[in-house]
C-alpha positions as CSV (number, residue, x, y, z in Angstrom):
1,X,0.0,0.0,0.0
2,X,1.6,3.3,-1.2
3,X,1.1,5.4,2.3
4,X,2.6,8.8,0.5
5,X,0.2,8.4,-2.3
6,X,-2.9,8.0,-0.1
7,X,-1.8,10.5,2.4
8,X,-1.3,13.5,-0.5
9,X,-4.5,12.8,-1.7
10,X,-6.3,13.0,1.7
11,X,-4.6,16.2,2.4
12,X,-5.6,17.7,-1.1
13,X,-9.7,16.0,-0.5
14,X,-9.6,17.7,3.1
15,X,-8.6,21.3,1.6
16,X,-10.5,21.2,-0.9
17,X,-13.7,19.8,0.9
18,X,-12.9,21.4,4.1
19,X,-13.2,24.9,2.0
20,X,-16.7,24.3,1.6
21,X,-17.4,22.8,4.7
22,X,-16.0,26.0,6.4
23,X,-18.6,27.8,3.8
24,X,-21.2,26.1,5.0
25,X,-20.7,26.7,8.8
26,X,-19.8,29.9,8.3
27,X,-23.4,30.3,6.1
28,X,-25.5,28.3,9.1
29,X,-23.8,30.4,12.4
30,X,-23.8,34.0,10.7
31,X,-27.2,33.6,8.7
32,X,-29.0,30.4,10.1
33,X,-29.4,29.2,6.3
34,X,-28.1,26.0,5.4
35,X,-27.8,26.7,1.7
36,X,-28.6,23.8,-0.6
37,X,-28.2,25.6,-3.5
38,X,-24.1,25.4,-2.4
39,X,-24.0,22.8,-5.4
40,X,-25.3,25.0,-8.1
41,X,-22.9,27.9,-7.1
42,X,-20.2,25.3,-7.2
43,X,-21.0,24.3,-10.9
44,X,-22.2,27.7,-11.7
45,X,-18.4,28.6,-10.5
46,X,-17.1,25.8,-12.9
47,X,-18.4,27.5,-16.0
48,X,-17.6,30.7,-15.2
49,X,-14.2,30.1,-14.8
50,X,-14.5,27.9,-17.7
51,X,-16.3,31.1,-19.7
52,X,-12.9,33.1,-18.7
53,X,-10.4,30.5,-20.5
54,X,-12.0,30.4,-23.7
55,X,-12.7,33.9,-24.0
56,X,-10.4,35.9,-21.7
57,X,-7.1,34.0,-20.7
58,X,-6.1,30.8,-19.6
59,X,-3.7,32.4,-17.0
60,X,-4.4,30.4,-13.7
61,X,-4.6,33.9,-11.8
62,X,-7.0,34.8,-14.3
63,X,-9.2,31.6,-14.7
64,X,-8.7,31.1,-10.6
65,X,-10.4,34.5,-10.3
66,X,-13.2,34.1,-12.8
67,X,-14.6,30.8,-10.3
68,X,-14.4,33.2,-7.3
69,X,-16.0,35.8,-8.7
70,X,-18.6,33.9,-10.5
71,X,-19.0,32.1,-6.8
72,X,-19.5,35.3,-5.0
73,X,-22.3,36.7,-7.7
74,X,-23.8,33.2,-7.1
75,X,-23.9,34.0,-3.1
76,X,-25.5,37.0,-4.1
77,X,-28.3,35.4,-6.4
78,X,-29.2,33.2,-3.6
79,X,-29.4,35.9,-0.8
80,X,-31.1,38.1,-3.0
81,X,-33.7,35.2,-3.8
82,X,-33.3,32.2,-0.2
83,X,-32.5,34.7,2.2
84,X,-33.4,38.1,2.2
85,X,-37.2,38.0,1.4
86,X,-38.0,35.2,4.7
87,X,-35.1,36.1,7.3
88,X,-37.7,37.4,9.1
89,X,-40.9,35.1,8.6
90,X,-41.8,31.9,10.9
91,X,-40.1,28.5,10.3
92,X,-37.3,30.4,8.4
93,X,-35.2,27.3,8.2
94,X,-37.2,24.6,7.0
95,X,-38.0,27.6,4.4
96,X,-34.9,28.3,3.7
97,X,-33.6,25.0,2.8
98,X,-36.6,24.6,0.4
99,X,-35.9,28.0,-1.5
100,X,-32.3,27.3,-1.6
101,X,-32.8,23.7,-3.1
102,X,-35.4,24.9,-5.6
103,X,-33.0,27.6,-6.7
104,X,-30.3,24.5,-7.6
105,X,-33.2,22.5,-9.4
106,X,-33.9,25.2,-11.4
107,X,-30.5,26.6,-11.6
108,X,-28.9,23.1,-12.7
109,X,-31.6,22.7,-15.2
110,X,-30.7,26.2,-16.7
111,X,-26.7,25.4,-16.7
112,X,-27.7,22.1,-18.7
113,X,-29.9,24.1,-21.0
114,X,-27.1,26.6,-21.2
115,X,-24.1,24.5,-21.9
116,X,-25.6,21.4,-22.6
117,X,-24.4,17.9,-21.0
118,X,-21.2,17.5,-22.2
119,X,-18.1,17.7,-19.5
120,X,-16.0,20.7,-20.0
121,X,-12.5,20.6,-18.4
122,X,-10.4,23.5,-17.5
123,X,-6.4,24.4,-18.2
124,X,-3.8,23.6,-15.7
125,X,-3.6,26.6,-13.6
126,X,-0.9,25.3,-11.7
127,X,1.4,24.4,-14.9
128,X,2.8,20.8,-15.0
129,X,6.2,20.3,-12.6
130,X,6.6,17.6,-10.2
131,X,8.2,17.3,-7.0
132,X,9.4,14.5,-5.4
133,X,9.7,14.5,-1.4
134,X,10.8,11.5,0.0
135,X,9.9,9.2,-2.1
136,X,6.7,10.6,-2.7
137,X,5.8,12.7,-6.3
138,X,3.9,15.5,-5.9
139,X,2.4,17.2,-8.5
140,X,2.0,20.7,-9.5
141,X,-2.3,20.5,-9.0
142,X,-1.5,18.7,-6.0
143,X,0.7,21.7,-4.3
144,X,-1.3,24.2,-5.7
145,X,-4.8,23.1,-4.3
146,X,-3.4,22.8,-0.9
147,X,-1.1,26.3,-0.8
148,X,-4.1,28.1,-2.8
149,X,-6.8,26.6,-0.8
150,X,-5.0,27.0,2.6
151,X,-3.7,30.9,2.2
152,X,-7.8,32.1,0.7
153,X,-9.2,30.5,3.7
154,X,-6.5,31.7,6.3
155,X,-7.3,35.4,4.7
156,X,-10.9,35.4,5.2
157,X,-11.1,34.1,8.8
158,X,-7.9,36.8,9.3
159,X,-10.1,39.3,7.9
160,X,-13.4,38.2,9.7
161,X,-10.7,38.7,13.0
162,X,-9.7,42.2,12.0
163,X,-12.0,44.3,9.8
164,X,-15.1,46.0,11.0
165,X,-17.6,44.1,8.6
166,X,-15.5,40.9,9.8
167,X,-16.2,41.3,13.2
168,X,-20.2,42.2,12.4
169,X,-19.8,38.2,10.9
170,X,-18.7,36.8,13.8
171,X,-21.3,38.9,16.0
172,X,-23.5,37.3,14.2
173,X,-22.4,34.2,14.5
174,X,-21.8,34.0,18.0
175,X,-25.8,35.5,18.9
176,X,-27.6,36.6,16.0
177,X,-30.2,38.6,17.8
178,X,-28.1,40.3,20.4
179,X,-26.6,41.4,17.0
180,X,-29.3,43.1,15.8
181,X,-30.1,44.5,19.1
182,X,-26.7,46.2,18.9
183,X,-27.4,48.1,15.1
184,X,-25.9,45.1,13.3
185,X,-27.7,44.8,10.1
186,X,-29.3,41.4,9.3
187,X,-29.4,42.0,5.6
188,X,-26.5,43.6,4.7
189,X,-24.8,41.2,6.8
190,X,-26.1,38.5,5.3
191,X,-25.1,39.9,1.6
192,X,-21.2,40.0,2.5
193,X,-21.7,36.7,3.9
194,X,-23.1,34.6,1.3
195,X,-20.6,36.5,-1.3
196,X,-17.9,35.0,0.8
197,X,-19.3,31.7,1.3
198,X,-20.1,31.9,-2.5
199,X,-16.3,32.8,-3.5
200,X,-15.1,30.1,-1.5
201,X,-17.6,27.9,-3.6
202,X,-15.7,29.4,-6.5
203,X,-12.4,28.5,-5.2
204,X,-13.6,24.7,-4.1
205,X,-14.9,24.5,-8.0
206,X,-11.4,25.9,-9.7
207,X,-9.0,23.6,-7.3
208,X,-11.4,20.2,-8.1
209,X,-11.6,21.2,-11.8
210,X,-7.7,19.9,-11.7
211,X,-8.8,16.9,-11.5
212,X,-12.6,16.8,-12.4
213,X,-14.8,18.1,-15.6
214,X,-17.4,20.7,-15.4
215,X,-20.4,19.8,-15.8
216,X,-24.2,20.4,-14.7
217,X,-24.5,18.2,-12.3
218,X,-21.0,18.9,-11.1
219,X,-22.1,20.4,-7.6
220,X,-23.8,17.9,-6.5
221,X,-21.7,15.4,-5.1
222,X,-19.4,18.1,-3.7
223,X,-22.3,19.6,-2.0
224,X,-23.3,16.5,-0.5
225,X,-19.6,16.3,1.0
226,X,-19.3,19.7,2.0
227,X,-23.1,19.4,4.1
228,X,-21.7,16.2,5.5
229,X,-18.3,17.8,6.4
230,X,-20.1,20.4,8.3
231,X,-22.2,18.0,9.9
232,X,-19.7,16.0,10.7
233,X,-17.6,18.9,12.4
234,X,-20.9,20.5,14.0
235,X,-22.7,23.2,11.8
236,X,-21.6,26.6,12.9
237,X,-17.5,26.0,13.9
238,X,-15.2,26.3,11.5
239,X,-12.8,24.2,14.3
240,X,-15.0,21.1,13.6
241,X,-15.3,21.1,9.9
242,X,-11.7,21.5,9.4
243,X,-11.3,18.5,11.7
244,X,-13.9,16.6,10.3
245,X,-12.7,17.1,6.6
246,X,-9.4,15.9,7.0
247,X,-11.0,12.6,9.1
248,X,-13.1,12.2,5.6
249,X,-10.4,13.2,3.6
250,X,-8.5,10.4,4.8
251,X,-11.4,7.9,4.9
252,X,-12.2,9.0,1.0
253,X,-8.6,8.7,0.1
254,X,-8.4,4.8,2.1
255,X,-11.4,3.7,0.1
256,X,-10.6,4.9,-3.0
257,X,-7.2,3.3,-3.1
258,X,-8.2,-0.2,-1.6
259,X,-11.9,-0.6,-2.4
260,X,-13.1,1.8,-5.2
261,X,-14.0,5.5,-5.7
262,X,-17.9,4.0,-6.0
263,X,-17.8,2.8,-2.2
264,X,-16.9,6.3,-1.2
265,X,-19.9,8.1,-0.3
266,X,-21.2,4.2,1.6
267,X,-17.7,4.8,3.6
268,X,-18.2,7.9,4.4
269,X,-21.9,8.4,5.4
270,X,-21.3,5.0,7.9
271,X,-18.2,7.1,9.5
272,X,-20.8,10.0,9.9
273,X,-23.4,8.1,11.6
274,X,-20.8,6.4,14.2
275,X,-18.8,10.5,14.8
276,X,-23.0,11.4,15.2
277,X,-23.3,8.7,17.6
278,X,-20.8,9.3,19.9
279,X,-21.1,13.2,19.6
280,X,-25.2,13.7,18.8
281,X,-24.0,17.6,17.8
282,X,-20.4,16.9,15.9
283,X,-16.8,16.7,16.9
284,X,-17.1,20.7,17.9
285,X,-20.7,22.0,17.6
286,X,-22.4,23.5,20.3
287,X,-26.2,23.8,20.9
288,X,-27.2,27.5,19.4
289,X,-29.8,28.1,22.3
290,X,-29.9,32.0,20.6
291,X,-31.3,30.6,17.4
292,X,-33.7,27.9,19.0
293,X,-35.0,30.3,21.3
């Protein structure tokens, strides 16, 4: 069993993943939304970026910024549409999480119509060097997912630490009414949130696109990673899901290489059920008794 092989690639899943994950949280703590429509963004991402090196440049800084972009104009659709006309209404989670799916049915459908179903694959925005650290190759997509995905997601939790509209975030996260008591505003809040959630969307699609096509349908298994990620870790702390992904990274990476990539998603729903049994609220979530009062 090649132990450097399997441990790169867990390493590259959990930075990757762990990206959205952290999106996620960050989305349910600040907002209370869990945002289904995460999956179309993450396609919708794809394309854009894709859109940028046939038309623009294939320059990675170019192409990488075109998915975070498109990511964070995605955020914005679904604030615009999920969150800013119910915040306020009864049983605004349960309708949240039905607005936000039926925007990624109906925005999948219109990326399909769009583009139509064939894959689309973007250039190597990392270029095509190899490494190789003892005994172990390491490729130029490989370094370049984990450096890239690392230093974006280090800079937006340093900026949530530091700038004014940062520090509103985290307010909000920590008690979303005492918040608003203070003059924090819900909405405009809630807009530089999901553009940030949306960008790191963005980023998450670029950095898989290495080694996955673009397609409609794209978003969906990411998505379904990235909620479970988040579960995993305990929706609402960043700690957790960055915990949690590299667990999954590693159990994705251990069944791929000795069972199958198709036994993945079995694997990894099983390891969720027994972290969920043992911690009912994930490896770091705490009970939000602000948002269930």
């Amino acid at each position: 069993m090649d132990f450097g092989f399997i441990v790169t690639n867990a390493i590259v899943l959990a930075c990757i993943y762990g990206t959205l994950a952290i999106g996620l949280s960050i989305t349910w703590s600040s907002v209370g939304l869990i945002n289904l429509a995460y999956g179309f963004i993450f396609a919708l991402s794809g394309y854009g970026a894709w859109l940028a090196a046939q038309y623009v440049s294939t320059s990675g800084i170019v192409v990488l910024g075109a998915g975070v972009l498109t990511g964070a104009l995605g955020g914005l659709l679904v604030c615009a549409l999920a969150f800013i006309p119910i915040h306020d209404k009864p049983n605004f989670t349960v309708r949240g999480l039905i607005a936000t799916l039926a925007i990624s049915l109906i925005g999948t459908q219109a990326l399909l119509w769009f583009f139509g179903p064939r894959a689309k694959n973007l250039p190597e925005i990392f270029g095509f060097w190899k490494i190789n650290v003892a005994g172990v190759v390491l490729t130029s997509d490989k370094v370049g997912n984990v450096v890239v995905s690392i230093a974006v997601v280090t800079a937006v939790l340093l900026w949530m630490r530091s700038s004014r509209r940062g520090l509103e975030i985290r307010a909000m996260m920590m008690n979303p009414h005492a918040a608003s008591i203070v003059g924090i505003g819900v909405r405009k809040t809630g807009f530089y949130v999901m553009a940030i959630t949306g960008g790191l969307a963005g980023l998450a699609a670029v950095l898989l696109s290495q080694t996955y096509y673009i397609s409609p349908f794209g978003g969906l298994a990411p998505m379904i990673k990235g909620v479970s990620i988040a579960l995993c870790g305990g929706l609402g702390s960043v700690r957790g899901a960055v915990i949690a992904a590299i667990i999954l990274g590693f159990n994705e990476a251990l069944t791929s290489r000795l069972l199958g990539g198709q036994y993945v998603l079995i694997t990894q729903f099983a390891l969720i059920i027994v972290i969920l049994l043992i911690r009912p609220r994930g490896i770091a979530g705490m009970l939000d008794r602000a948002r269930e009062a």
